[in-house]
HTML snippet that shows the backbone in 3Dmol.js (N, CA, C, O; Angstrom):
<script src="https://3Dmol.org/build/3Dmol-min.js"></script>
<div id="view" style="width:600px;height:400px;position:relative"></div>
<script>
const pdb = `
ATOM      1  N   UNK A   1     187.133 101.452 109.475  1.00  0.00           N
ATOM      2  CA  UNK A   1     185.711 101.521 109.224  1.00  0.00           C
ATOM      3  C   UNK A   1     185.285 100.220 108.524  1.00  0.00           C
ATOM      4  O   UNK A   1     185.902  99.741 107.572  1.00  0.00           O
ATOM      5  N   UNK A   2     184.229  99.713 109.047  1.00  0.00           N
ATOM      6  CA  UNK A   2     183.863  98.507 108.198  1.00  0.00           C
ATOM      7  C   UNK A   2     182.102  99.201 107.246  1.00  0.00           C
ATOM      8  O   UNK A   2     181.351 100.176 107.223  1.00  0.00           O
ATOM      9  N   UNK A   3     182.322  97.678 106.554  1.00  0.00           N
ATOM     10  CA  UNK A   3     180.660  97.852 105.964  1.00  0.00           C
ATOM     11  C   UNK A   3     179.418  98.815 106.392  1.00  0.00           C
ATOM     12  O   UNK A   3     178.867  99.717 105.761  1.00  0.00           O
ATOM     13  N   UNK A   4     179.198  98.335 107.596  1.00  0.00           N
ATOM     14  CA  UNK A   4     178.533  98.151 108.081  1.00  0.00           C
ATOM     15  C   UNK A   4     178.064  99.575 109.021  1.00  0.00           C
ATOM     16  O   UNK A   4     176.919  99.758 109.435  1.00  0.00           O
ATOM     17  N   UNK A   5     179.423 100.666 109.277  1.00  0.00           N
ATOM     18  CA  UNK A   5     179.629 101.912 109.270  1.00  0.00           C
ATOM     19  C   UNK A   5     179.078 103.275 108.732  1.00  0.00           C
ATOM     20  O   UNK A   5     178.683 104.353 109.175  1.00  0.00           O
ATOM     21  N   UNK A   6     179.318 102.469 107.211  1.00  0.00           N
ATOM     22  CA  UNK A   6     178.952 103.360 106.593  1.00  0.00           C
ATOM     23  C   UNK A   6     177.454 103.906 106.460  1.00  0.00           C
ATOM     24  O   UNK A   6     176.772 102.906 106.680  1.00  0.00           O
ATOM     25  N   UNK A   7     176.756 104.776 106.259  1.00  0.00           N
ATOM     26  CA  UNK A   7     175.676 105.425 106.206  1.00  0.00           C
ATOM     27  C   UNK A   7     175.071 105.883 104.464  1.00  0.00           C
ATOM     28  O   UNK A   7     175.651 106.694 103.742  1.00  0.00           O
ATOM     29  N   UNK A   8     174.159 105.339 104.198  1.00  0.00           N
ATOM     30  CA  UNK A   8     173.514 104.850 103.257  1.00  0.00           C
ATOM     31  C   UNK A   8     172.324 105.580 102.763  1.00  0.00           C
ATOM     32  O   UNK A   8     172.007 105.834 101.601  1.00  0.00           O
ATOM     33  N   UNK A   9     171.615 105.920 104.085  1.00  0.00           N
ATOM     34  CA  UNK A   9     170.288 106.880 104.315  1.00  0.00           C
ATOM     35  C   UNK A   9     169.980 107.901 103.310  1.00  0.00           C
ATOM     36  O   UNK A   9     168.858 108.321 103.026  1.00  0.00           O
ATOM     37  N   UNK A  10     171.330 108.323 102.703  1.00  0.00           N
ATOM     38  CA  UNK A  10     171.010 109.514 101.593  1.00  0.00           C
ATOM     39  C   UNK A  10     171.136 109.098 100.335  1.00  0.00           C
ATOM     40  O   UNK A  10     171.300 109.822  99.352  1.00  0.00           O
ATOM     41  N   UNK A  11     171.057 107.882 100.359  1.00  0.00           N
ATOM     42  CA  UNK A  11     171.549 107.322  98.671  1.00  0.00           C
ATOM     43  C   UNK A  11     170.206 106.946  98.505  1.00  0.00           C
ATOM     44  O   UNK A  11     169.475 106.526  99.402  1.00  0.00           O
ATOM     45  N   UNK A  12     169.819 107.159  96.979  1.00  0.00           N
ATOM     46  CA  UNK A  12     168.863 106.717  96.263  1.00  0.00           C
ATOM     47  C   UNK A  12     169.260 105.086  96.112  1.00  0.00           C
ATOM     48  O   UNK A  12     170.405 104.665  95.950  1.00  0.00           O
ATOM     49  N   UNK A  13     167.994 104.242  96.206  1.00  0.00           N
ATOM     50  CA  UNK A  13     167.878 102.582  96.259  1.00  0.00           C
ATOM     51  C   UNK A  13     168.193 102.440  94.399  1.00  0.00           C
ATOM     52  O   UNK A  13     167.379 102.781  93.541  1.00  0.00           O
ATOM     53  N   UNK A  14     169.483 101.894  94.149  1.00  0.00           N
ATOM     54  CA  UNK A  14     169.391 101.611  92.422  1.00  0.00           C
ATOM     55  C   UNK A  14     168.329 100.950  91.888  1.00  0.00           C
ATOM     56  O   UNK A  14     167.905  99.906  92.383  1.00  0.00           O
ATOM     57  N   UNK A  15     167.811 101.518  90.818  1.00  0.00           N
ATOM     58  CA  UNK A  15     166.635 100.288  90.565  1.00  0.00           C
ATOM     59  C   UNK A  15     167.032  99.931  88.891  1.00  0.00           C
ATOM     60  O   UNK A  15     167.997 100.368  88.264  1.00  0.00           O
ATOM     61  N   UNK A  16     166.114  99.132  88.478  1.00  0.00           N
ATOM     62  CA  UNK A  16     166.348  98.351  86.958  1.00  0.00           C
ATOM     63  C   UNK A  16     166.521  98.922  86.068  1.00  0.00           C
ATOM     64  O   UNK A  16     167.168  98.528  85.099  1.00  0.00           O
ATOM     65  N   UNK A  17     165.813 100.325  86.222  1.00  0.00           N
ATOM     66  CA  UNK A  17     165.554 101.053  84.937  1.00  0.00           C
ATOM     67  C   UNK A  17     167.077 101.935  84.960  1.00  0.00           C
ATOM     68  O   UNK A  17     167.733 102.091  83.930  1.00  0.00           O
ATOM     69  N   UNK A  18     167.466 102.419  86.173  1.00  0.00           N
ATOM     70  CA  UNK A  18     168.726 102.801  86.336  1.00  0.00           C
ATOM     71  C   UNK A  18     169.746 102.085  85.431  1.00  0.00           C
ATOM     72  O   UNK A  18     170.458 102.538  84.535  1.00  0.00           O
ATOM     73  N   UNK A  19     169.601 100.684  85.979  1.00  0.00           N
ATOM     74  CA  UNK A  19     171.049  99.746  85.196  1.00  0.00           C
ATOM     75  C   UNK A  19     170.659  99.563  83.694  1.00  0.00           C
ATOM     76  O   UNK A  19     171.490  99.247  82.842  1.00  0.00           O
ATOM     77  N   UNK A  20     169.441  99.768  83.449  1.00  0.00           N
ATOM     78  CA  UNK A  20     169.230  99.365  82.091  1.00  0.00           C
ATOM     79  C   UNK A  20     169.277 100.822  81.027  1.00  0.00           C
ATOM     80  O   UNK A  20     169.301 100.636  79.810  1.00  0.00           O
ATOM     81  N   UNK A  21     169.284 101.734  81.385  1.00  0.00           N
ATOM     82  CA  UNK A  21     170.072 102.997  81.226  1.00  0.00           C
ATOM     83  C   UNK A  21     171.573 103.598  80.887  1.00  0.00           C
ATOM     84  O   UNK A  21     171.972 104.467  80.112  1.00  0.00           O
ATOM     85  N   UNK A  22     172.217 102.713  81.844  1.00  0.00           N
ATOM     86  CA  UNK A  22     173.575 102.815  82.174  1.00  0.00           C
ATOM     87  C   UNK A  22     174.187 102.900  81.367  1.00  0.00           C
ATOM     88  O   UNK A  22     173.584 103.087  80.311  1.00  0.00           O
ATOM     89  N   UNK A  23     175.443 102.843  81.298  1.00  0.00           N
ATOM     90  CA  UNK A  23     176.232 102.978  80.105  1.00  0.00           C
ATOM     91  C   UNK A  23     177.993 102.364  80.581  1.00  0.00           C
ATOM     92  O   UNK A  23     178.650 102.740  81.552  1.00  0.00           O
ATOM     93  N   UNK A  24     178.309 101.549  79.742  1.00  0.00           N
ATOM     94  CA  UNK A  24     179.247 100.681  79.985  1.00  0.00           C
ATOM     95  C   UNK A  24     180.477 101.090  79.111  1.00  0.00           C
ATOM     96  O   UNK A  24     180.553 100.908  77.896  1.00  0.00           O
ATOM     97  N   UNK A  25     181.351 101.622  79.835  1.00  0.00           N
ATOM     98  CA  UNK A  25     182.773 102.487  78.533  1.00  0.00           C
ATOM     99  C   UNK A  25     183.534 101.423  78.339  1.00  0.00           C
ATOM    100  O   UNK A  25     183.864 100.826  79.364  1.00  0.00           O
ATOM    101  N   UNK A  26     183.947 100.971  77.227  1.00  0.00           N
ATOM    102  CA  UNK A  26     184.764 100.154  76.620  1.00  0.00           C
ATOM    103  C   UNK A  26     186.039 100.706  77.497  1.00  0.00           C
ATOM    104  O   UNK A  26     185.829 101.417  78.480  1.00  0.00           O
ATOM    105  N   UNK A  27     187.371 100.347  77.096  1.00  0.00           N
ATOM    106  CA  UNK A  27     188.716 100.921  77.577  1.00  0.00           C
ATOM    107  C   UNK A  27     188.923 101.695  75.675  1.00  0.00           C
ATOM    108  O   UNK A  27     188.391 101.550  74.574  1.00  0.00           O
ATOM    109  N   UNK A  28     189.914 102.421  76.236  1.00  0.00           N
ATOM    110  CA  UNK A  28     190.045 103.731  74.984  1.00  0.00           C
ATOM    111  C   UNK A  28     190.752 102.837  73.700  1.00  0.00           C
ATOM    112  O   UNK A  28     191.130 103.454  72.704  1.00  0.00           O
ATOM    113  N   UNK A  29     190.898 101.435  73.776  1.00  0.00           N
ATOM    114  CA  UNK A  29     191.628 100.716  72.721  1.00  0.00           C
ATOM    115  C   UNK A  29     190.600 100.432  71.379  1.00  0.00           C
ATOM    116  O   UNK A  29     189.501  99.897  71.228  1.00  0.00           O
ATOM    117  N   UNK A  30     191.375 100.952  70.696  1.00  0.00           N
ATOM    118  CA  UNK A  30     190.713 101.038  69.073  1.00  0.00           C
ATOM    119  C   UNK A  30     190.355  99.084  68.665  1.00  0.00           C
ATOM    120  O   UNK A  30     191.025  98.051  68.649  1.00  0.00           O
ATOM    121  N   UNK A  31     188.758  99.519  68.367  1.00  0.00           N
ATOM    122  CA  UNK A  31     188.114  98.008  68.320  1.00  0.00           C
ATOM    123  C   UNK A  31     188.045  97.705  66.909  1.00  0.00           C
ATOM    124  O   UNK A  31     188.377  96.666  66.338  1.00  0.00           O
ATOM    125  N   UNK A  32     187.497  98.917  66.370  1.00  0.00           N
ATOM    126  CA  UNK A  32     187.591  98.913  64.720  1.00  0.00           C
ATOM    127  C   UNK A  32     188.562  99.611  63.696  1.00  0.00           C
ATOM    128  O   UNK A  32     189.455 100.342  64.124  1.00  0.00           O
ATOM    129  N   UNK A  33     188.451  99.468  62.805  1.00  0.00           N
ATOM    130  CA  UNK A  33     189.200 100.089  61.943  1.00  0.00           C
ATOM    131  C   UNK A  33     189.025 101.543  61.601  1.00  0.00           C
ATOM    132  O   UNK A  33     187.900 101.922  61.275  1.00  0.00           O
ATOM    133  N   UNK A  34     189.977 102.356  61.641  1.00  0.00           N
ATOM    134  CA  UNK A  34     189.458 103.429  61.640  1.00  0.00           C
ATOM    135  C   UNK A  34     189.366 104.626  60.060  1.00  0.00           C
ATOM    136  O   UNK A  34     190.190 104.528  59.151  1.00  0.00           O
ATOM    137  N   UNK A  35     188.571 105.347  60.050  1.00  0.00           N
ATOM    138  CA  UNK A  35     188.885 106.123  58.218  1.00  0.00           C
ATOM    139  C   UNK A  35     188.983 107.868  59.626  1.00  0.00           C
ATOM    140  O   UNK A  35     188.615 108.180  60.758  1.00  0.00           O
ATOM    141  N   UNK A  36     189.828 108.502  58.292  1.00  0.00           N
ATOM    142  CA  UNK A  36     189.758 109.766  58.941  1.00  0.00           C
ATOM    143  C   UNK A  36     188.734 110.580  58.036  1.00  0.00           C
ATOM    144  O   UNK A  36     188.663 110.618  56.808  1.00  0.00           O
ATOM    145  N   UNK A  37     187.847 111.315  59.140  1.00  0.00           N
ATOM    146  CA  UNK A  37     186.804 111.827  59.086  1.00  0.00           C
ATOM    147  C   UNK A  37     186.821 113.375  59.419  1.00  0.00           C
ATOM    148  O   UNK A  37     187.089 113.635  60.592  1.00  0.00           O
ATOM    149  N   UNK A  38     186.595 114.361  58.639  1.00  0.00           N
ATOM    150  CA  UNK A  38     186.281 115.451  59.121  1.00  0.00           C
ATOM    151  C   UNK A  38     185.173 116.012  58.733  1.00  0.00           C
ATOM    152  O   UNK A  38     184.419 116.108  57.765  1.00  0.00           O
ATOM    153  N   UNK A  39     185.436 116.606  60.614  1.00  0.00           N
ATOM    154  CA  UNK A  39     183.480 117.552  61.287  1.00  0.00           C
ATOM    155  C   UNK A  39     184.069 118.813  61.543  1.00  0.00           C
ATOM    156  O   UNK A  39     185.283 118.998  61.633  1.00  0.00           O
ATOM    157  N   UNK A  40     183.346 119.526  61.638  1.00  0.00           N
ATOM    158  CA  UNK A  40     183.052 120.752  62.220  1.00  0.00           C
ATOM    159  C   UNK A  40     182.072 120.820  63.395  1.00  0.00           C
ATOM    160  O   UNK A  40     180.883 120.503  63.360  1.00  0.00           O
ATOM    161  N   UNK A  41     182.980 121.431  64.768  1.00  0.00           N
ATOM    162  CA  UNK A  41     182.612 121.218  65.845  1.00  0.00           C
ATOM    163  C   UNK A  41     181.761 122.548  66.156  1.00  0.00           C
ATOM    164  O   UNK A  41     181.635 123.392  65.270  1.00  0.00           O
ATOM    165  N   UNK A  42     181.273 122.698  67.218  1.00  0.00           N
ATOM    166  CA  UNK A  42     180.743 124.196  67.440  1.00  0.00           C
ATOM    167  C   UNK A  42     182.492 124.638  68.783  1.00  0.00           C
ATOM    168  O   UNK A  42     183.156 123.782  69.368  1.00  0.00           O
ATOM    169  N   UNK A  43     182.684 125.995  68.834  1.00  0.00           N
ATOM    170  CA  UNK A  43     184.041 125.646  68.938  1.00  0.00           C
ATOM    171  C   UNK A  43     184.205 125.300  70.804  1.00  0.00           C
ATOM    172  O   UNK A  43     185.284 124.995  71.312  1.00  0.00           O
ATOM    173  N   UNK A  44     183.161 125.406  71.433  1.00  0.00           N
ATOM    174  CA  UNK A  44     183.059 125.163  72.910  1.00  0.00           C
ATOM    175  C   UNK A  44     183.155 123.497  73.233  1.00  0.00           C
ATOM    176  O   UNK A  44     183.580 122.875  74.206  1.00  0.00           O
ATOM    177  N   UNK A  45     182.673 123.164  72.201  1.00  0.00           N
ATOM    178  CA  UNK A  45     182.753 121.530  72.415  1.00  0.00           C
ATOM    179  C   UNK A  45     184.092 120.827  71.720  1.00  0.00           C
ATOM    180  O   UNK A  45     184.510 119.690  71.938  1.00  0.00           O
ATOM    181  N   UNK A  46     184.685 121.899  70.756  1.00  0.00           N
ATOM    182  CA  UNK A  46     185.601 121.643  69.988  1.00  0.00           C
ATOM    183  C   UNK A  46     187.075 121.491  71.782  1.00  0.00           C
ATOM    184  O   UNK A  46     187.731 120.551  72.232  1.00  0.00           O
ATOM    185  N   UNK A  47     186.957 122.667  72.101  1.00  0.00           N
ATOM    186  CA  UNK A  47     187.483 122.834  73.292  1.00  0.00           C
ATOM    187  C   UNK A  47     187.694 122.182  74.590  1.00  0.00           C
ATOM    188  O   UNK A  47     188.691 121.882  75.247  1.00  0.00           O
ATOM    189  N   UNK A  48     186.144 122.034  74.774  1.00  0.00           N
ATOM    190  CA  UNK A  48     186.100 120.845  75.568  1.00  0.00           C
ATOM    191  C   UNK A  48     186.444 119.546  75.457  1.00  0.00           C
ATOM    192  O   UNK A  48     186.809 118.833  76.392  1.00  0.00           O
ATOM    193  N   UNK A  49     186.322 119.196  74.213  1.00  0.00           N
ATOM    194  CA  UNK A  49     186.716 117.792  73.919  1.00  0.00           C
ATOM    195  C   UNK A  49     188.323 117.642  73.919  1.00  0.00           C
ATOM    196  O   UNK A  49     188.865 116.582  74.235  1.00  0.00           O
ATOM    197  N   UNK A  50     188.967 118.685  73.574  1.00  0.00           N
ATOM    198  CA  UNK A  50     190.442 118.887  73.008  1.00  0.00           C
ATOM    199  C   UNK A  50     191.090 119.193  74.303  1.00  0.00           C
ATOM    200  O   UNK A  50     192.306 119.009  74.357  1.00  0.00           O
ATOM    201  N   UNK A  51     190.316 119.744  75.629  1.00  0.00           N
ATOM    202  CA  UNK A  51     191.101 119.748  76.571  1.00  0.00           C
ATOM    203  C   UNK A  51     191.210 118.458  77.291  1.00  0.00           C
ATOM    204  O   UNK A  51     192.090 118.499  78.151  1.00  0.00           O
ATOM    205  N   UNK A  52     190.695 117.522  77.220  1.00  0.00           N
ATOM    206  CA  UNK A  52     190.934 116.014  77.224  1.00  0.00           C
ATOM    207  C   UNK A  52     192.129 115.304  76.747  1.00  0.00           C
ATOM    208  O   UNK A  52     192.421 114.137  77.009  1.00  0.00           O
ATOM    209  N   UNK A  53     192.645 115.951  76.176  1.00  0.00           N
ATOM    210  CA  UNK A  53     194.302 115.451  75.784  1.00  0.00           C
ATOM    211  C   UNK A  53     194.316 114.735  74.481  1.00  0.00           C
ATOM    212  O   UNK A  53     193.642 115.091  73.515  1.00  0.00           O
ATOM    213  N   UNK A  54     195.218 113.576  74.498  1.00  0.00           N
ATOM    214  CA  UNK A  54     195.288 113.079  73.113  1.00  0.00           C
ATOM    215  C   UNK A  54     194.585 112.197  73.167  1.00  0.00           C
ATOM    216  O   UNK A  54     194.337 111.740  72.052  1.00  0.00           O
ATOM    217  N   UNK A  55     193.940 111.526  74.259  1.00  0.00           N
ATOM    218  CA  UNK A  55     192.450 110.933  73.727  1.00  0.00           C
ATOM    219  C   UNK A  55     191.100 111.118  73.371  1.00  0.00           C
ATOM    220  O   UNK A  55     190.082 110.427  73.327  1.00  0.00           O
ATOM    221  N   UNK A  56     191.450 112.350  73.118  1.00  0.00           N
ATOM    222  CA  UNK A  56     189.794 113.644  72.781  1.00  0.00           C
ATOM    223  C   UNK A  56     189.898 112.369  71.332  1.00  0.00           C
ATOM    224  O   UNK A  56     190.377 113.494  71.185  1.00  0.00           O
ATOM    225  N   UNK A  57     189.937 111.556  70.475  1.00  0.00           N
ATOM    226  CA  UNK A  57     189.409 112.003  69.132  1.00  0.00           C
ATOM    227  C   UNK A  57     189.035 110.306  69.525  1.00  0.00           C
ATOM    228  O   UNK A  57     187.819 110.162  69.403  1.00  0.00           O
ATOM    229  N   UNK A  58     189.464 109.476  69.797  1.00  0.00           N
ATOM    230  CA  UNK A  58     188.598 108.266  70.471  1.00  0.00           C
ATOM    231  C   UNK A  58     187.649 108.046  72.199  1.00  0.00           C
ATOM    232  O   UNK A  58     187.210 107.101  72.854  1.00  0.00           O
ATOM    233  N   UNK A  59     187.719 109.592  72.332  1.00  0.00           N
ATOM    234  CA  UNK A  59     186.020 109.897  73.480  1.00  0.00           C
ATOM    235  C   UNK A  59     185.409 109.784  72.644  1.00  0.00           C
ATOM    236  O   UNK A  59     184.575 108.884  72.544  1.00  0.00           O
ATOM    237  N   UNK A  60     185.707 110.981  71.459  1.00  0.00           N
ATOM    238  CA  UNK A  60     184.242 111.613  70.248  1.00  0.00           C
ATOM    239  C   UNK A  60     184.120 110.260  70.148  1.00  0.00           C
ATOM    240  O   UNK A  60     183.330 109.780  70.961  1.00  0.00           O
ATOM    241  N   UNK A  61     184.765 109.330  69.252  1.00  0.00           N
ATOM    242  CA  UNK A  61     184.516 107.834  69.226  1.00  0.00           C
ATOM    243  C   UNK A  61     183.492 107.187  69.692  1.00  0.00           C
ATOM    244  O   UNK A  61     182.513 106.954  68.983  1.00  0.00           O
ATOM    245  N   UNK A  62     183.540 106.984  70.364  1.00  0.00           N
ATOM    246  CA  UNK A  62     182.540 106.137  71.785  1.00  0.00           C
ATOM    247  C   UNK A  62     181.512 106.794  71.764  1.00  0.00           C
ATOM    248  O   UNK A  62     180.472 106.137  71.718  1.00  0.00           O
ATOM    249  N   UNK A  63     181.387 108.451  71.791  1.00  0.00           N
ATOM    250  CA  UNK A  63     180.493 109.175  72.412  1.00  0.00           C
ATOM    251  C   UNK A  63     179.230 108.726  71.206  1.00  0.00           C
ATOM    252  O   UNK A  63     178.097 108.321  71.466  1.00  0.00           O
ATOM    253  N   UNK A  64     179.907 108.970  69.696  1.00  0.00           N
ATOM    254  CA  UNK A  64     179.173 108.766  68.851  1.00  0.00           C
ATOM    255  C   UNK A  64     178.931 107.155  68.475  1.00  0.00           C
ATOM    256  O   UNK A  64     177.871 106.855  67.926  1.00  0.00           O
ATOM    257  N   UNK A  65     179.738 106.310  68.720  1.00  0.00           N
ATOM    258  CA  UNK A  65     179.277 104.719  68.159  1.00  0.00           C
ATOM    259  C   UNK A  65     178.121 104.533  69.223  1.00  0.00           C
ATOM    260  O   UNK A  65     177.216 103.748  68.939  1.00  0.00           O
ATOM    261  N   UNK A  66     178.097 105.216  70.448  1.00  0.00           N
ATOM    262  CA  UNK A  66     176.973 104.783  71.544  1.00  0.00           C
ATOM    263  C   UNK A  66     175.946 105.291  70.995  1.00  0.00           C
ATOM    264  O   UNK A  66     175.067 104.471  70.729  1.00  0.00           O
ATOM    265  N   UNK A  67     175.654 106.794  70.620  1.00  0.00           N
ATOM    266  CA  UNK A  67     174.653 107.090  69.781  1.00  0.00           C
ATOM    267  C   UNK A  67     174.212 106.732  68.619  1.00  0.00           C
ATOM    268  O   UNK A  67     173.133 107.183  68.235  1.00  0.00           O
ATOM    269  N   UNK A  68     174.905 105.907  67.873  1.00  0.00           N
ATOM    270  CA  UNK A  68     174.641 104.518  66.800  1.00  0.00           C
ATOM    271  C   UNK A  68     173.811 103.960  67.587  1.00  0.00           C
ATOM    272  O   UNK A  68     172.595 104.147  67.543  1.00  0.00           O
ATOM    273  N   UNK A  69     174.448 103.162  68.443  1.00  0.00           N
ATOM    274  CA  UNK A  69     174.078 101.912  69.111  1.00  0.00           C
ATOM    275  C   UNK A  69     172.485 102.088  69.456  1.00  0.00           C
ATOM    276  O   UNK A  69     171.557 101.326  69.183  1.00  0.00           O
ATOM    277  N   UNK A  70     172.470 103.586  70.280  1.00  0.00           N
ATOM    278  CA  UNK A  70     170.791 103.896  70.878  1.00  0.00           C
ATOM    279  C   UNK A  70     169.987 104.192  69.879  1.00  0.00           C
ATOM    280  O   UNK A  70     168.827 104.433  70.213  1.00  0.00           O
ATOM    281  N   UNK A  71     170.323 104.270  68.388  1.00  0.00           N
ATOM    282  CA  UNK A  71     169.507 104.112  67.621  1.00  0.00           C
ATOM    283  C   UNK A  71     169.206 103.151  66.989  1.00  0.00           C
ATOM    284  O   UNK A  71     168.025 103.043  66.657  1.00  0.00           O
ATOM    285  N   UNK A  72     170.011 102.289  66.667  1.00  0.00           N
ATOM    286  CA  UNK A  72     170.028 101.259  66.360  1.00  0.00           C
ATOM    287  C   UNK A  72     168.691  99.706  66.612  1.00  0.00           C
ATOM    288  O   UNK A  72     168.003  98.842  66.068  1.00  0.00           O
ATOM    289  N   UNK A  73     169.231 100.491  68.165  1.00  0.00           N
ATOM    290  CA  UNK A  73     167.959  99.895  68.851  1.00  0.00           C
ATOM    291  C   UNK A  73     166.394 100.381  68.711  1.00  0.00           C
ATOM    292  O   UNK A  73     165.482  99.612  69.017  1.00  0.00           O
ATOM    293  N   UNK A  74     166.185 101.519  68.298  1.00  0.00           N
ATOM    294  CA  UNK A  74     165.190 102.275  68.293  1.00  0.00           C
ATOM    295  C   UNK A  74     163.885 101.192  66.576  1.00  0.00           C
ATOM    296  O   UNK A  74     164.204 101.240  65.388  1.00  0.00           O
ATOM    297  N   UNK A  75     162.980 100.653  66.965  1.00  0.00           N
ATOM    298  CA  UNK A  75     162.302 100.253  65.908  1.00  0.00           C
ATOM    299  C   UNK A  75     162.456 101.364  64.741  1.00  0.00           C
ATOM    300  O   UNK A  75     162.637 102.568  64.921  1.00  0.00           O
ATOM    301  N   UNK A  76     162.348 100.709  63.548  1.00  0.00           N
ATOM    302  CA  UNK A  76     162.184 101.549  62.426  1.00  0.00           C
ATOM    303  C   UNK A  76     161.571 102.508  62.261  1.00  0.00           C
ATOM    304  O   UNK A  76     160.820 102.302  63.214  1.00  0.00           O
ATOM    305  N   UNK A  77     161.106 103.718  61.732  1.00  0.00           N
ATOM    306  CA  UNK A  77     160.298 104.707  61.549  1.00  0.00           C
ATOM    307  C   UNK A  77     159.850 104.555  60.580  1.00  0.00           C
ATOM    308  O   UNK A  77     160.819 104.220  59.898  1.00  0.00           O
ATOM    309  N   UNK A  78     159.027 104.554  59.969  1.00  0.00           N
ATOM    310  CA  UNK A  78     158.025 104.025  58.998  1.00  0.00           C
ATOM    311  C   UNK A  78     157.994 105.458  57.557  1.00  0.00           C
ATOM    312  O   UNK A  78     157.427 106.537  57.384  1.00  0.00           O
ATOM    313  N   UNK A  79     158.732 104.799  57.004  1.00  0.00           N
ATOM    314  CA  UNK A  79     158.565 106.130  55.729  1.00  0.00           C
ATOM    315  C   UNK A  79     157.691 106.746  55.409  1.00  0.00           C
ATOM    316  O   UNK A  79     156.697 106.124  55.034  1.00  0.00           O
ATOM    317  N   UNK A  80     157.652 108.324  55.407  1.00  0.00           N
ATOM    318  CA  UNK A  80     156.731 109.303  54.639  1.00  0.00           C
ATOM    319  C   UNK A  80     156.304 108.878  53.367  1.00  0.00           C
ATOM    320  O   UNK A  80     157.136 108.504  52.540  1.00  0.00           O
ATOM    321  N   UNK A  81     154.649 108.898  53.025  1.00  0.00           N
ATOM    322  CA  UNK A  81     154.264 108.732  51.529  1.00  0.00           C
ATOM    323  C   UNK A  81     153.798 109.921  51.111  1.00  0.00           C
ATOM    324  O   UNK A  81     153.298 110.854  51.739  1.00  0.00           O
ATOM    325  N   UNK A  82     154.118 109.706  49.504  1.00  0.00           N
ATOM    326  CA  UNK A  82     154.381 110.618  48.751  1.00  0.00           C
ATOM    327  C   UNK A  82     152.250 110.673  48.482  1.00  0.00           C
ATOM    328  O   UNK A  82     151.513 109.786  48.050  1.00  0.00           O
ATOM    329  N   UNK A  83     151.871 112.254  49.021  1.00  0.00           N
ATOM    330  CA  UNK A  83     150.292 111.880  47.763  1.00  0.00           C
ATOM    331  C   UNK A  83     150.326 111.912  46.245  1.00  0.00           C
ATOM    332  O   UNK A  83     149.307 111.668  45.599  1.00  0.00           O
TER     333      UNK A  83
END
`;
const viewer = $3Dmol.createViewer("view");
viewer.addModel(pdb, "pdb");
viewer.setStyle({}, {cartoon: {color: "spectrum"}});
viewer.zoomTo();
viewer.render();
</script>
């Protein structure tokens, strides 16, 4: 089968807002230094995450430095005043 074969017709056209959305996974190698931290999971996600093997505790990792990251980006919120 070449290129040119293939059938395309049902794919959505990628557009900008798509790639600028996206999300780019590091490889599972520890970038920073790490402290041990304990959470309390709700226990379905505790599960889910843990059936992932022994790299469940650097997914959570990622899952959460990305949710840093998208806030990070987010402009400041402007503090509540006191009357």
């Amino acid at each position: 089968m070449t290129d040119e074969d293939i059938d395309f017709s049902e794919i959505p056209e990628a557009t900008e807002e798509m790639f600028a959305r996206g999300v780019m996974r590091p490889g599972l190698s520890v970038t920073h230094p790490r402290e041990e931290f304990t959470v309390k999971l709700d226990r379905d996600l505790a599960k889910w995450y843990g059936d992932m093997g022994q790299d469940s505790s650097t997914i959570i990792n990622l899952v959460l430095r990305r949710y840093m990251q998208e806030e990070l980006r987010k402009p400041a919120r402007p503090k509540a005043r006191r009357a």
